[in-house]
N, C-alpha and C positions, 0 to 999 in steps of 0.2 A: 248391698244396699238396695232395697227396693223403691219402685220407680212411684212418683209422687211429690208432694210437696214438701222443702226440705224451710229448717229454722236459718234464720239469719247467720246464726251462729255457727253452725255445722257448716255452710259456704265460705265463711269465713274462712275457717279451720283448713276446708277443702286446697280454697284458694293458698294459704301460707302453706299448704304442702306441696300444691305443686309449682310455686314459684322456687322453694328452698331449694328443689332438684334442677333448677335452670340451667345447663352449660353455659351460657353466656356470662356468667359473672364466673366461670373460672379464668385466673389469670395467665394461666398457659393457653388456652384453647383463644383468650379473646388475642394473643399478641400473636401465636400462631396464621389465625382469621386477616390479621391486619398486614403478616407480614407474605401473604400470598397476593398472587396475579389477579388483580380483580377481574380483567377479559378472561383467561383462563386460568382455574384454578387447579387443574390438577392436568396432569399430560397422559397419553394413551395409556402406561403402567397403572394409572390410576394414584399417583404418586404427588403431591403436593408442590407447585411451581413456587419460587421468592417472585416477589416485585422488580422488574426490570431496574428502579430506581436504588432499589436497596442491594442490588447486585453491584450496580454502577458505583454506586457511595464505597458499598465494600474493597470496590476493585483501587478508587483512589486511595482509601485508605493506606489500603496493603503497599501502594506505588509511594506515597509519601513516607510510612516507615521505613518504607525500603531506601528510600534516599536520605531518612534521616541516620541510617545506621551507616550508609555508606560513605557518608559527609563525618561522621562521628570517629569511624575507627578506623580511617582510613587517612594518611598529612601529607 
């Protein structure tokens, strides 16, 4: 493309192509994005850190199934 004045149209065009390659509107990368450390998001290996909250949530989880199976097959 040479440098100059461009039509309305060709911007357009421009514009809807480099929106369409946006990573942000992929849904693995946006749920990825949200489910890291916002203060650090990656640690010395260079390796993706979870959210402190989401580790916590996970860890009750795990602790209430755990009691739910032990209350269950266990009289």
């Amino acid at each position: 493309m040479s440098l100059g004045y461009i039509t309305e149209g060709e911007m357009r065009k421009l514009l809807c192509d480099a929106y369409a390659r946006d990573p942000e509107k992929s849904l693995v990368a946006n749920i990825s994005r949200n489910a890291g450390d916002p203060a650090m998001p990656r640690d010395a290996n260079n390796r993706p850190r979870i959210h402190p909250l989401w580790l916590t949530l996970g860890l009750v989880a795990l602790v209430v199934i755990g009691v739910f199976f032990y209350f269950s097959f266990t009289q």
